[in-house]
C-alpha positions, 0 to 999 in steps of 0.5 A: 500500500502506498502513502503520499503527502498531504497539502492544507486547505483553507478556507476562502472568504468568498462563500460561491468560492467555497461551494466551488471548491467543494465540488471540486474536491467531490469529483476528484474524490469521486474519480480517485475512488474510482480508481481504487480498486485497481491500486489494491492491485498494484505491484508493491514498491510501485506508485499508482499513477493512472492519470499520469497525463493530466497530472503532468500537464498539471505539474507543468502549470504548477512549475509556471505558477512557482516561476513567475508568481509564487518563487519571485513573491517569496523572493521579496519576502525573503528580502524584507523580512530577516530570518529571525522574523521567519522563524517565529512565524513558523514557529507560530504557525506550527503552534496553531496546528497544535490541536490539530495535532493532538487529536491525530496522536490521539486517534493514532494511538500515539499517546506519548507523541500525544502529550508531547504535543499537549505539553509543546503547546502549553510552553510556547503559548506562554513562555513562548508568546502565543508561539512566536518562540519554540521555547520547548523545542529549545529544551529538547521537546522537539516537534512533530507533525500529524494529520487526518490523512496519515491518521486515515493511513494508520487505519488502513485505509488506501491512499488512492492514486496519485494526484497533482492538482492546479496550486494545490500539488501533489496529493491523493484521494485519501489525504484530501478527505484527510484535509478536510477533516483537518480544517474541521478539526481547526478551533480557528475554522469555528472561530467568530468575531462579533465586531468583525464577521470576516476577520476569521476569513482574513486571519485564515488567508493571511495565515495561508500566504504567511505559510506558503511564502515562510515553506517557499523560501525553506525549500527554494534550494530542494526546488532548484535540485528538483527542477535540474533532474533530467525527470523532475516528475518522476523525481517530485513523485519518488520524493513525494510518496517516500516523505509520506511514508515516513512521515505515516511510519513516524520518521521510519523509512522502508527504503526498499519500497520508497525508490522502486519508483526512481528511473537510473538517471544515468541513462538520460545523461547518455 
């Protein structure tokens, strides 16, 4: 069985936008569903790619979006603002995940990983101004990450086939639905301001831009090695699906499933 990562969605202020969105989601539910039945068949170590066509041509639109919109937005960022200013907004970001977080330990029946996260949150939240130091990283309390998906995974359940969508990226059926719950799962999705009705939607888009530059910026160097493989969709694929499995195995790699996937690169070099 194979096991892919998974992407965040947020919610759109626009209402019509977000109905959109949902049927969006519903269809390519639908038609990765479809297509699980042939991936229980799939040969081990080998990753379920039946919509190989569309999901280059999406790869590609993808990549045209990063070089001209979203690799020079974060090159400005990271411009203005200094890496001590990134790195609490990381670390404050990923301190909101928290609860999301726990509730995944929790249903994956990781109870020490659980109180880790518990016990993180109360120390950054506190001594570490709402999050924006890692005070409890510093005193050996590293931090981890969970989610609906990999909870989803843990269960049993079968990741789909491999997907890559316009500005969402790779993905699968499984951690899609995984994401949703997520969002469900977020206190801030239920969060009202009586004096401002919007601000929830503000928050969660500026949360969303913040997060997208800040992972922009810490992963331009893996983007330039990714882009210089003779085959950058087959190299994003292994990547993509060996980091999902180790993430749903906790850091714990099967190295013989996670590069059966990985053409010899010598041979376009020829």
């Amino acid at each position: 069985m194979k096991h892919f990562r998974l992407t965040t969605i947020y919610r759109s202020p626009q209402r019509g936008y977000q109905h959109m969105t949902q049927r969006i989601f519903a269809a390519v539910l639908a038609m990765g569903l479809g297509a699980c039945a042939s991936t229980q068949n799939a040969e081990p170590g080998m990753i379920h790619d039946p919509y190989e066509g569309f999901n280059r041509q999406m790869f590609a639109f993808n990549t045209g979006v990063d070089k001209y919109a979203l690799g020079p937005a974060a090159n400005v960022y990271e411009t203005v603002t200094p890496e001590f200013g990134r790195d609490r907004v990381g670390d404050f970001l990923h301190n909101l995940k928290s609860p999301v977080i726990f509730v995944n330990d929790v249903l994956q029946g990781e109870g020490d990983r659980a109180g880790d996260t518990f016990a993180r949150f109360l120390v950054n939240t506190t001594v570490g101004v709402a999050g924006l130091w890692d005070v409890a990283g510093y005193n050996g309390m590293e931090k981890h990450a969970e989610d609906f998906g990999q909870t989803l995974a843990v269960w049993g359940v079968d990741s789909g086939p491999f997907l890559v969508l316009p500005l969402v990226g790779p993905t699968t059926p499984r951690d899609l639905f995984g994401a949703g719950i997520d969002r469900a799962l977020d206190p801030l999705t239920w969060t009202e301001f009586d004096n401002n009705p919007d601000l929830d939607d503000h928050i969660a888009i500026s949360r969303s831009v913040l997060g997208g530059l800040n992972a922009r910026v810490a992963l331009d160097d893996e983007i330039k090695q990714l882009n210089a493989q003779p085959e950058p969709y087959i190299a994003l694929r292994r990547i993509y699906s060996s980091q999902r499995q180790a993430e749903i195995r906790n850091g714990r790699i099967n190295e013989e499933e996670a590069y059966d996937d990985l053409p010899d690169f010598d041979e376009f070099e020829e």
